[in-house]
MOPAC internal coordinates of N, CA, C and O (Angstrom, degrees):
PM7 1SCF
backbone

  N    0.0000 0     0.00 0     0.00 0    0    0    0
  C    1.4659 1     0.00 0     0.00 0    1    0    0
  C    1.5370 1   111.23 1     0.00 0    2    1    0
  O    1.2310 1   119.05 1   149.02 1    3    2    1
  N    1.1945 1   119.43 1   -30.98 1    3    2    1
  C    1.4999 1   117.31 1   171.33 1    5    3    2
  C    1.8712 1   117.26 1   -58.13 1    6    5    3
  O    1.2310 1   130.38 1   128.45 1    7    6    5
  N    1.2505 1    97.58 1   -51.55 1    7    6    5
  C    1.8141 1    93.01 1   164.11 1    9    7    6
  C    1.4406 1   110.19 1   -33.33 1   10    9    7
  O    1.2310 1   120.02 1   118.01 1   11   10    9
  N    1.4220 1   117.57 1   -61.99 1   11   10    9
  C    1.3348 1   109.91 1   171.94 1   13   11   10
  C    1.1759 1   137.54 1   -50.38 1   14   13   11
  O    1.2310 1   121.55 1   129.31 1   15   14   13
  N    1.3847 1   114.64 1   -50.69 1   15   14   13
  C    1.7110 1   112.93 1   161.94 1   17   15   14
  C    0.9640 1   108.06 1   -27.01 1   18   17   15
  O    1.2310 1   115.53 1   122.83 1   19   18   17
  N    1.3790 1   126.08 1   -57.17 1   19   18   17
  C    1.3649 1   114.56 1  -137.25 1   21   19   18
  C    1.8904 1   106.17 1  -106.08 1   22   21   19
  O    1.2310 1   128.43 1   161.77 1   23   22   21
  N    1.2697 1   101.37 1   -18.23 1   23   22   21
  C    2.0105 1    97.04 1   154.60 1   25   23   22
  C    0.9920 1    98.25 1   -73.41 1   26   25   23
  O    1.2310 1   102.64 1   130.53 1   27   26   25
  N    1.1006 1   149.41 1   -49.47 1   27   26   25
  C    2.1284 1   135.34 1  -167.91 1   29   27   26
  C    1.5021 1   102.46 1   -65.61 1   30   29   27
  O    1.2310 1   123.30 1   146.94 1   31   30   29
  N    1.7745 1   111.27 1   -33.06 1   31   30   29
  C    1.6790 1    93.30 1   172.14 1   33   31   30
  C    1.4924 1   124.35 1   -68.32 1   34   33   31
  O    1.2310 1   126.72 1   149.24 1   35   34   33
  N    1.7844 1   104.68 1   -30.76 1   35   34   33
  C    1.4480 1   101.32 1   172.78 1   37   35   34
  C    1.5443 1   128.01 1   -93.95 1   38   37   35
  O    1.2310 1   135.18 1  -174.90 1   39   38   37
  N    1.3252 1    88.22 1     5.10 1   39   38   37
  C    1.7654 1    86.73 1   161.74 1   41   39   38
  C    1.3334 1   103.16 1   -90.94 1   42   41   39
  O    1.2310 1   123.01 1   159.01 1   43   42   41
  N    1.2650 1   111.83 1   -20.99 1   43   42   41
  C    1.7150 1    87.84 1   177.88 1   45   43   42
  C    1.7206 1   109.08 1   -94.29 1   46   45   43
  O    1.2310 1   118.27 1  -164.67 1   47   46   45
  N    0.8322 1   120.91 1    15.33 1   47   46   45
  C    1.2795 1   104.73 1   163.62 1   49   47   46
  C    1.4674 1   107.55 1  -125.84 1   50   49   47
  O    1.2310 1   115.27 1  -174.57 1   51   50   49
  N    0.8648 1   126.58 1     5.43 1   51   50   49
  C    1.4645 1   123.22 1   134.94 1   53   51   50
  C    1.6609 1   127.87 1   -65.45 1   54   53   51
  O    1.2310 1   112.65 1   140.09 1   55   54   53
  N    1.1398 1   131.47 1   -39.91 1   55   54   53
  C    1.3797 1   173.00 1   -55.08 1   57   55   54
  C    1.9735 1    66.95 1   172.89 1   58   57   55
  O    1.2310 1   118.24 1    83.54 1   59   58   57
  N    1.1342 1   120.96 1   -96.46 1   59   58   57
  C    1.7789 1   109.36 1  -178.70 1   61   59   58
  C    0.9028 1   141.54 1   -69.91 1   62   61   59
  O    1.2310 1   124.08 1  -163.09 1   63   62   61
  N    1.4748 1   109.77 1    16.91 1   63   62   61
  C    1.4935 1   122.52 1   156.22 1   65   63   62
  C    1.4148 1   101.07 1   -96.65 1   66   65   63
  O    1.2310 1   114.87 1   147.74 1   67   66   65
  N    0.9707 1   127.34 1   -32.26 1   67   66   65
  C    1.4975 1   119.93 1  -168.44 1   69   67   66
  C    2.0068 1   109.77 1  -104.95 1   70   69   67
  O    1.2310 1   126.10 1  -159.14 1   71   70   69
  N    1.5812 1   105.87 1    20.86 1   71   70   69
  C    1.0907 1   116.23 1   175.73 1   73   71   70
  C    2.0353 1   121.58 1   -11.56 1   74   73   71
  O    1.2310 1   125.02 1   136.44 1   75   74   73
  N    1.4050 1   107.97 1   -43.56 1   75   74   73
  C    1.5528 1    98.56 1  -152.54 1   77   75   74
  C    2.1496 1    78.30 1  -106.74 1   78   77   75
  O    1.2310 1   115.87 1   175.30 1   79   78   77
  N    0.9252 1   125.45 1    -4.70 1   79   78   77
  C    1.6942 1   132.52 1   165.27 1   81   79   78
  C    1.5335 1   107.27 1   -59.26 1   82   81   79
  O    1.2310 1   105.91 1   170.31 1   83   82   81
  N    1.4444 1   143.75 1    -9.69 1   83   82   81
  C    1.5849 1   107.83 1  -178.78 1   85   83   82
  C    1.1166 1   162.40 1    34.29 1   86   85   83
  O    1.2310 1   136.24 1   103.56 1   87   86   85
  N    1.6555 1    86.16 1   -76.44 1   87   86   85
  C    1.4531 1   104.95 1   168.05 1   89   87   86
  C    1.5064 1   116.92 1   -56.46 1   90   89   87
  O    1.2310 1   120.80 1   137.22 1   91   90   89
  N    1.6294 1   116.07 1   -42.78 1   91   90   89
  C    1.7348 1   115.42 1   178.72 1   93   91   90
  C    1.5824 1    96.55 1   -57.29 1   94   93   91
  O    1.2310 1   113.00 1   124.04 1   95   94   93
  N    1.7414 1   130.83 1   -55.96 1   95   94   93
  C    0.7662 1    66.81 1   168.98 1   97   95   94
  C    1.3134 1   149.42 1  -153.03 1   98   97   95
  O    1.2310 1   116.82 1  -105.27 1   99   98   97
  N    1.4035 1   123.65 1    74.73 1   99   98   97
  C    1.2136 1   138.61 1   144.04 1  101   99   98
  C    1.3184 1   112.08 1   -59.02 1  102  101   99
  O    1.2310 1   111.25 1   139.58 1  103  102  101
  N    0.7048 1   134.08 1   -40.42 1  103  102  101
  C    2.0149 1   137.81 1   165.31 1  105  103  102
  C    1.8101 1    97.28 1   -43.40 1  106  105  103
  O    1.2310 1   118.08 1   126.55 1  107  106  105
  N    1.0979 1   121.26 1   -53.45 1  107  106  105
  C    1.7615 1   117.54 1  -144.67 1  109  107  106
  C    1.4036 1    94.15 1  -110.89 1  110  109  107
  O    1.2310 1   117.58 1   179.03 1  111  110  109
  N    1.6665 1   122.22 1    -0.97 1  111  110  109
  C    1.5040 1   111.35 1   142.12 1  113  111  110
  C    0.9283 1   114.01 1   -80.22 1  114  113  111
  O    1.2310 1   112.39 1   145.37 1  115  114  113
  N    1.6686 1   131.96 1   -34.63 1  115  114  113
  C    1.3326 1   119.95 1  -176.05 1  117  115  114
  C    1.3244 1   130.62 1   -50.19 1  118  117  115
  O    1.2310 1   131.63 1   146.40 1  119  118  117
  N    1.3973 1    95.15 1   -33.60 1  119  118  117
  C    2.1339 1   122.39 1  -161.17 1  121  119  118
  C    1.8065 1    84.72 1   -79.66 1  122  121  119
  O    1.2310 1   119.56 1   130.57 1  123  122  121
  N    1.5849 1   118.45 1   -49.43 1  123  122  121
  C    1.4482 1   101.78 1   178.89 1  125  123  122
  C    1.4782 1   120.51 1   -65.99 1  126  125  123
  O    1.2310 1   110.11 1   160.76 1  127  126  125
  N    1.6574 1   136.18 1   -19.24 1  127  126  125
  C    1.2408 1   132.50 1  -163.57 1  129  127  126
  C    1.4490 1    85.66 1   -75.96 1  130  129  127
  O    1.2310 1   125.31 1   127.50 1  131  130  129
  N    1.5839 1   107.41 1   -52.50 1  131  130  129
  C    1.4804 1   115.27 1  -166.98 1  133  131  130
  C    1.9806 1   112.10 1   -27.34 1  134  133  131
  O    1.2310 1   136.41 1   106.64 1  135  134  133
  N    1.3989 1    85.82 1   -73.36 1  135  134  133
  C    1.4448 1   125.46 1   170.08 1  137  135  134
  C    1.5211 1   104.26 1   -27.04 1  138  137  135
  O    1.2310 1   118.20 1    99.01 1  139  138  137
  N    1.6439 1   121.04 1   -80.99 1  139  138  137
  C    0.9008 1   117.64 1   173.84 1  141  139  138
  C    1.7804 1   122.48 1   -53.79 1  142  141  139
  O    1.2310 1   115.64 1   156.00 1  143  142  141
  N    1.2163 1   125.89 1   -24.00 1  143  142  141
  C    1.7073 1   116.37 1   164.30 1  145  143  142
  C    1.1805 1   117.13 1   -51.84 1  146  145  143
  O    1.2310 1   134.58 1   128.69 1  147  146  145
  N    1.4323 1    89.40 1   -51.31 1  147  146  145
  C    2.1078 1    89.75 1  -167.43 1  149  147  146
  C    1.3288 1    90.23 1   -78.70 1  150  149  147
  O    1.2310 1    93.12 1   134.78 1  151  150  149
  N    1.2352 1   163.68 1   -45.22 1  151  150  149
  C    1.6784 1   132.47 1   178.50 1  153  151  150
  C    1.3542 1   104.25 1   -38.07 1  154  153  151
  O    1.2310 1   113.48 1   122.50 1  155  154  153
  N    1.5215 1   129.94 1   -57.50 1  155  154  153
  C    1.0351 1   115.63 1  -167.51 1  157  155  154
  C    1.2190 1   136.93 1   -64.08 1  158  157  155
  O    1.2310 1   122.05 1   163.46 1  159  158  157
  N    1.6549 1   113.69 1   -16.54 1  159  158  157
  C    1.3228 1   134.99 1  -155.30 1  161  159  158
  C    1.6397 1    85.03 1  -103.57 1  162  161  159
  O    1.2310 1   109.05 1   161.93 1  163  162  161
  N    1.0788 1   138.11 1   -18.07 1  163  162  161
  C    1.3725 1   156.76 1  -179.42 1  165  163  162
  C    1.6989 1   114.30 1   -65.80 1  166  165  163
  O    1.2310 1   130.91 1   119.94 1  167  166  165
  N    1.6803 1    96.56 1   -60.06 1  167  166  165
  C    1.1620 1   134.86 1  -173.47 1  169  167  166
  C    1.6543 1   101.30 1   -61.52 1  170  169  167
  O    1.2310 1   121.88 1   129.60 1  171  170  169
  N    1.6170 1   114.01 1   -50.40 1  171  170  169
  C    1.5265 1   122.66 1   179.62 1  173  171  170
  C    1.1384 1   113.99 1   -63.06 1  174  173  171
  O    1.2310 1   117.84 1   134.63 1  175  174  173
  N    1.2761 1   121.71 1   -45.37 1  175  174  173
  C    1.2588 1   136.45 1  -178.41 1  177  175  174
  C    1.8048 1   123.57 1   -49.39 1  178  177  175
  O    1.2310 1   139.84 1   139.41 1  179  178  177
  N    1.5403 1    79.12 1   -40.59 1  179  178  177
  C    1.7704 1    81.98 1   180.00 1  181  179  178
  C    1.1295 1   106.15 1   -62.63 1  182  181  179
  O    1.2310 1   120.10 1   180.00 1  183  182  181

């Protein structure tokens, strides 16, 4: 779960440089939800 912290910290500070962008980022939460499924589906698997 710390991997994660720390992409949600740099999406968000990416995320305020690119303030009037959105879409990035709604895009680079998506790639993390993504991200975070398949760990989990990963995680079951074992």
């Amino acid at each position: 779960m710390d991997k994660v912290l720390i992409i949600v910290l740099l999406v968000n500070l990416i995320a305020e440089n690119f303030e009037r962008h959105n879409e990035i980022r709604v895009a680079l939460y998506g790639v993390i939800l993504v991200l975070q499924i398949l760990e989990i589906s990963l995680n079951l698997l074992k």
